[in-house]
Backbone bond lengths (Angstrom), bond angles and torsions (degrees), N, CA, C in turn:
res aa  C-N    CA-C-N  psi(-1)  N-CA   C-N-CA  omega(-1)  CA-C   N-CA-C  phi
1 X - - - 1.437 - - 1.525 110.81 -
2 X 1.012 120.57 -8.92 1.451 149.76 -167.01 1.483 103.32 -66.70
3 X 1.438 94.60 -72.13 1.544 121.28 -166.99 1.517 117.49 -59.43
4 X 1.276 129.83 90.62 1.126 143.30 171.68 1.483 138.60 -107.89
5 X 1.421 93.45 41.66 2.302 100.49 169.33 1.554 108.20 -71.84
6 X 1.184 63.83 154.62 2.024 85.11 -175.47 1.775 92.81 -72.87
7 X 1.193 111.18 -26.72 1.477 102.26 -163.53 1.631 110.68 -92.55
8 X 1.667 139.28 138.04 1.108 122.18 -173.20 1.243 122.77 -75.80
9 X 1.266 117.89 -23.47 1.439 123.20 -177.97 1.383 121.75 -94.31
10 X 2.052 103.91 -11.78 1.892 100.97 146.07 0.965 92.24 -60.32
11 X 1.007 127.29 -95.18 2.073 139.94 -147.83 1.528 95.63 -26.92
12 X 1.438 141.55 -37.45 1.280 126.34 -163.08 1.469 105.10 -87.34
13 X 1.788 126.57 -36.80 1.380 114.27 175.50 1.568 108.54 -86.11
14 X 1.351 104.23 -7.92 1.972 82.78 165.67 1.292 102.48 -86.10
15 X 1.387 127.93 6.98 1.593 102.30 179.28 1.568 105.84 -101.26
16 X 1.148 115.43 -30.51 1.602 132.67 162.54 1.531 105.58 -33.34
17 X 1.194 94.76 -72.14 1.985 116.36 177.16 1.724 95.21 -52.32
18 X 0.982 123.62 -77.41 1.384 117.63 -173.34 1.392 124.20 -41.81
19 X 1.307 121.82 -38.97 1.320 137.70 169.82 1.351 110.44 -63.34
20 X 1.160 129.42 -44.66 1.513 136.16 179.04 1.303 115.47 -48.18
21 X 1.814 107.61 -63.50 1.301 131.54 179.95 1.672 94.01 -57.10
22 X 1.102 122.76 -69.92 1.574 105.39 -172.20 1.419 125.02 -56.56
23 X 1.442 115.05 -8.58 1.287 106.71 -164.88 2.040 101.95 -101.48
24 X 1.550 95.72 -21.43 1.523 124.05 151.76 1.747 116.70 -36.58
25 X 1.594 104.37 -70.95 1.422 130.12 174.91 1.820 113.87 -59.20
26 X 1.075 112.14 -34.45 1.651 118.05 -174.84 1.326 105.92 -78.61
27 X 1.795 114.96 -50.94 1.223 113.56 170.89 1.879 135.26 -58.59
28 X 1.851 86.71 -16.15 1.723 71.40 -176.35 1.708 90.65 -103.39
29 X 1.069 134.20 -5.68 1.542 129.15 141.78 1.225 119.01 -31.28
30 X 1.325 124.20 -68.18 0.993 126.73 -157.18 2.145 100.66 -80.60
31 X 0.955 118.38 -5.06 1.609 136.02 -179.42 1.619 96.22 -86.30
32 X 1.582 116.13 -41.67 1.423 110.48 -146.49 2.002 76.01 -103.03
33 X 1.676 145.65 -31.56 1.345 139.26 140.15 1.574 112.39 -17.65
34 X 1.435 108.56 -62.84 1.799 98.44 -163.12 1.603 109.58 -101.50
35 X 1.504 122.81 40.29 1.295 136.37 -163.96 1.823 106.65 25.57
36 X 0.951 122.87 53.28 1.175 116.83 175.30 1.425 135.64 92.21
37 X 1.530 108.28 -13.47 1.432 113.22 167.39 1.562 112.87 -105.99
38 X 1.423 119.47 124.21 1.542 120.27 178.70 1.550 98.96 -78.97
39 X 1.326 147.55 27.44 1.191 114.91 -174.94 1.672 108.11 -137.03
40 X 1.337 97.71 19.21 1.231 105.33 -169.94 1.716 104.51 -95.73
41 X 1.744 109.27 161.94 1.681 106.39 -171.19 1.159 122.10 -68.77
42 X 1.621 124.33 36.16 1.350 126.42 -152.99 1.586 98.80 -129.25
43 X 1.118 96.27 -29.15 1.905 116.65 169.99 1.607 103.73 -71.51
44 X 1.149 126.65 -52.73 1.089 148.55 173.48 1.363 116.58 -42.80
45 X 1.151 124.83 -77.41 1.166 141.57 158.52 1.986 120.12 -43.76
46 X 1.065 111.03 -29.75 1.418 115.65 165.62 1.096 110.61 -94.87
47 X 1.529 131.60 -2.91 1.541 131.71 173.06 1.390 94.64 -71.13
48 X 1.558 107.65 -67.17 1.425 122.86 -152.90 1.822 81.21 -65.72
49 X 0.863 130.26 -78.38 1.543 129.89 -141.51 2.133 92.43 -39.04
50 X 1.919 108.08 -55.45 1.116 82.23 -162.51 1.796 122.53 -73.31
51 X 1.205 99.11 -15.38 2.016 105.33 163.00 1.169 101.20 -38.43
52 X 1.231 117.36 -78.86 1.929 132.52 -169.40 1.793 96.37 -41.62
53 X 1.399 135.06 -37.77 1.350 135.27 -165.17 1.795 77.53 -67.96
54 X 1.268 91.12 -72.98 1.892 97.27 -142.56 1.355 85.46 -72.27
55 X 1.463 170.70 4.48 1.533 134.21 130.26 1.666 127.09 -61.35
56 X 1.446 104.53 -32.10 1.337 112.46 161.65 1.546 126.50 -56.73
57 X 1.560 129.32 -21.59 1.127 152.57 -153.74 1.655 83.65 -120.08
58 X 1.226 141.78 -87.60 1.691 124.09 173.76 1.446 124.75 -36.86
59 X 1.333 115.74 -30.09 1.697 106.30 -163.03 1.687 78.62 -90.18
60 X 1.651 127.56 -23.13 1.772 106.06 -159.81 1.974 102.57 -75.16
61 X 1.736 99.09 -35.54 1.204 132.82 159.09 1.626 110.58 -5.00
62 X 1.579 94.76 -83.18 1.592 138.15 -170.47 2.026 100.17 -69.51
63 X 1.028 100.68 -31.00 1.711 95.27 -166.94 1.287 126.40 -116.29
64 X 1.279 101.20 -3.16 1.856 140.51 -163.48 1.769 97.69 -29.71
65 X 1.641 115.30 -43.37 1.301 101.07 -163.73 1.698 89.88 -84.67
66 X 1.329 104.64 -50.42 1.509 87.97 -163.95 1.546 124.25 -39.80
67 X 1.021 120.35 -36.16 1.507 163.53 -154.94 1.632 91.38 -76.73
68 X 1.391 135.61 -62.86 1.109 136.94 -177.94 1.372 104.62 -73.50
69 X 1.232 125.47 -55.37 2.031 139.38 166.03 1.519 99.42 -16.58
70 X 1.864 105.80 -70.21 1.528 80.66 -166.24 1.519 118.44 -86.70
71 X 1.633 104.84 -1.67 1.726 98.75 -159.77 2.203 88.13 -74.48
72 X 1.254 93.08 -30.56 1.875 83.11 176.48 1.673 113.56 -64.89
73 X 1.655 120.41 -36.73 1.434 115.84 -173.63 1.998 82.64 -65.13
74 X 1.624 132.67 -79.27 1.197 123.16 179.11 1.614 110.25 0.98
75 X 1.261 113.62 -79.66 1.458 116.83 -155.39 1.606 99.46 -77.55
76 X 1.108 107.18 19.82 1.588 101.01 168.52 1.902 125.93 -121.62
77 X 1.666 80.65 -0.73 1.714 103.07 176.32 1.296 117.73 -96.07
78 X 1.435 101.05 176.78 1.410 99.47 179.24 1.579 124.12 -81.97
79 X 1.556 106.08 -15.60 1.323 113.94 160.43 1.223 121.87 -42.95
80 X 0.910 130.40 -39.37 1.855 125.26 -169.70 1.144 74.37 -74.36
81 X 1.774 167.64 -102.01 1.328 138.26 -109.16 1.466 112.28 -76.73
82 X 1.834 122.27 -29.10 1.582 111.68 166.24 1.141 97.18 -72.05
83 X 1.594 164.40 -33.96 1.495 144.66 173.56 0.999 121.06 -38.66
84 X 2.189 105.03 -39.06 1.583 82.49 -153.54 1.796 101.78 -100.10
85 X 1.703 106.42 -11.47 1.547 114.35 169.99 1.589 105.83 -49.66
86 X 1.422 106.09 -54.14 1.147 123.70 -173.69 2.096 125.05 -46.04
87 X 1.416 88.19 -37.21 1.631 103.94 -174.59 1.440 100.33 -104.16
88 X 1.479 125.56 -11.32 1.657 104.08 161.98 1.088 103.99 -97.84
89 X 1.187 151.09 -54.66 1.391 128.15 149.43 1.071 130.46 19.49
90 X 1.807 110.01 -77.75 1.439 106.60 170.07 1.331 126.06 -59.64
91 X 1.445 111.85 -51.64 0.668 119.38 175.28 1.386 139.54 -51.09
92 X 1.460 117.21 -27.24 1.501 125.68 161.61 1.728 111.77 -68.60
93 X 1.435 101.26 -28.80 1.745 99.92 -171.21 1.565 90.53 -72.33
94 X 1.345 129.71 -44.98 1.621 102.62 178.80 1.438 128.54 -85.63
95 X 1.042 103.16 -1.38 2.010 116.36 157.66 1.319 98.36 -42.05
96 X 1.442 102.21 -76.47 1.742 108.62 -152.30 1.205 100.56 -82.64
97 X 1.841 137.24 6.11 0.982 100.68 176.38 1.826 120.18 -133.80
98 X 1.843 92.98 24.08 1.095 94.00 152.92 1.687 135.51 -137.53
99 X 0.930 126.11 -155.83 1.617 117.18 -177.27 1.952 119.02 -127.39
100 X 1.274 89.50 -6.29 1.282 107.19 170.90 1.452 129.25 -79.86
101 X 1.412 129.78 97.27 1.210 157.97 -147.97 1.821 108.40 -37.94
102 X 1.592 103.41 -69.83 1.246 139.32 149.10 1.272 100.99 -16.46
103 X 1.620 119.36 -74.86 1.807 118.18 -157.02 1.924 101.56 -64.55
104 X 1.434 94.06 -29.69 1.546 108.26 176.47 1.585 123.76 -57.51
105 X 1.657 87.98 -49.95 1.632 68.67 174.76 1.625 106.87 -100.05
106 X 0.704 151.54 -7.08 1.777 142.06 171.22 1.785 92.47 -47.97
107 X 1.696 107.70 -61.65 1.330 95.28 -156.05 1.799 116.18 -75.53
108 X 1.450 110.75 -14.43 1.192 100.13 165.47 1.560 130.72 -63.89
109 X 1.271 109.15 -22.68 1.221 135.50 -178.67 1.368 107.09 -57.07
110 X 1.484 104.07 -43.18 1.269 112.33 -172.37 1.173 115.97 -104.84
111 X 1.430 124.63 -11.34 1.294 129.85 138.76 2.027 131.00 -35.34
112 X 1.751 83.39 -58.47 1.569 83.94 162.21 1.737 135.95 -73.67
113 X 1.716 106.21 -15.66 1.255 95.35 161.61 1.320 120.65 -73.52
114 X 1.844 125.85 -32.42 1.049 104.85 -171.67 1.870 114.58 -76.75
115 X 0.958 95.98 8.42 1.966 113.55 -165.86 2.195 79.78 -79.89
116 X 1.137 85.82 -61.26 2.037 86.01 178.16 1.184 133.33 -36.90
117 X 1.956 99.32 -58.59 1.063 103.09 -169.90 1.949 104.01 -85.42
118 X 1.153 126.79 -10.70 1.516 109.70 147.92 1.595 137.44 -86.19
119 X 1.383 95.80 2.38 1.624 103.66 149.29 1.364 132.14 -71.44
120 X 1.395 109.59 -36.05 1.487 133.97 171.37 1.522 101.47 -73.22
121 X 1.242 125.85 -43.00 1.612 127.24 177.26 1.541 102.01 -53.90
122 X 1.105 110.77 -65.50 1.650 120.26 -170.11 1.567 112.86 -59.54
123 X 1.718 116.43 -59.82 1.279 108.49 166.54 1.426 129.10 -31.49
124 X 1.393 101.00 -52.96 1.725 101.14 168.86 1.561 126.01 -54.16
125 X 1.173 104.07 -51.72 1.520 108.62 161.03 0.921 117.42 -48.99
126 X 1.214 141.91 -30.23 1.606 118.58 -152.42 2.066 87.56 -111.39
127 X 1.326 84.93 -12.07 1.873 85.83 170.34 2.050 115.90 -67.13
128 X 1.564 76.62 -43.87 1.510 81.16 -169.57 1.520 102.12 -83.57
129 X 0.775 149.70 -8.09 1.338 165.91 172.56 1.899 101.06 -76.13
130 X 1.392 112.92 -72.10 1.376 85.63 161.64 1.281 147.39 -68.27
131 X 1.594 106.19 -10.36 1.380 111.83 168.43 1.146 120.91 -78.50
132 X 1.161 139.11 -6.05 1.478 141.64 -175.36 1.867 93.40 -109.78
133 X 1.000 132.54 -22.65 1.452 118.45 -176.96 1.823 99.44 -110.09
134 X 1.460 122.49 11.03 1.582 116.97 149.29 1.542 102.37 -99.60
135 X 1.503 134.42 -13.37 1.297 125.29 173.51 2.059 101.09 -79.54
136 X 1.479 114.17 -25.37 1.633 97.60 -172.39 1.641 104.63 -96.71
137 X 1.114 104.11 3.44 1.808 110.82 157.26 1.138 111.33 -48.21
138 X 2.034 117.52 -63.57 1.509 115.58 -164.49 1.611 102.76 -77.30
């Protein structure tokens, strides 16, 4: 975004050049990440993780409306309230039943989304709930 010559075929070898150098810079990152050995499961695991980023990031890309379409019909069902019973639930059963810091906070985390998404359950309810008892007023 950087790269701004008036001319098109600067702009194309500084982006060549630029790309190089970063791809230069990432690699000895990722050297100075696995203290020096590339072959360990840590390379591995940041391969796959960043693939999984950037296909997740094209297919959201590629599907964006659908993708928003149903997550609004979702938050308008009754599913989001078994999700979110469902995910504190779990989530409380591994609160109390472990000691490991880590498992603690992921699942609180996910404790508080499901704390949301049955706030969002209820808000709606209590919307439609008053809207149907200001419609048996008239």
């Amino acid at each position: 975004m950087g790269i701004s010559y008036d001319d098109k075929e600067t702009n194309r070898v500084a982006s060549i050049l630029y790309g190089v150098g970063d791809g230069l810079i990432v690699d000895e990152v990722g050297l100075l990440l696995t203290f020096g050995n590339y072959w360990t499961s840590l390379t591995y695991a940041f391969l796959v993780i960043f693939l999984a980023f950037i296909t997740v990031l094209l297919f959201f890309y590629r599907y964006r409306s659908l993708i928003v379409q149903e997550l609004s019909e979702f938050l308008r069902s009754k599913l989001i309230f078994y999700l979110g019973i469902f995910l504190f639930a779990v989530s409380a059963a591994f609160i109390i039943q472990t000691d490991n810091s880590f498992v603690t906070t992921v699942t609180s985390v996910i404790a508080v989304i499901a704390i949301i998404l049955l706030m969002i359950f209820l808000l709606r309810h209590l919307k439609k709930v008053q809207k149907n008892k200001s419609f048996a007023a008239f």
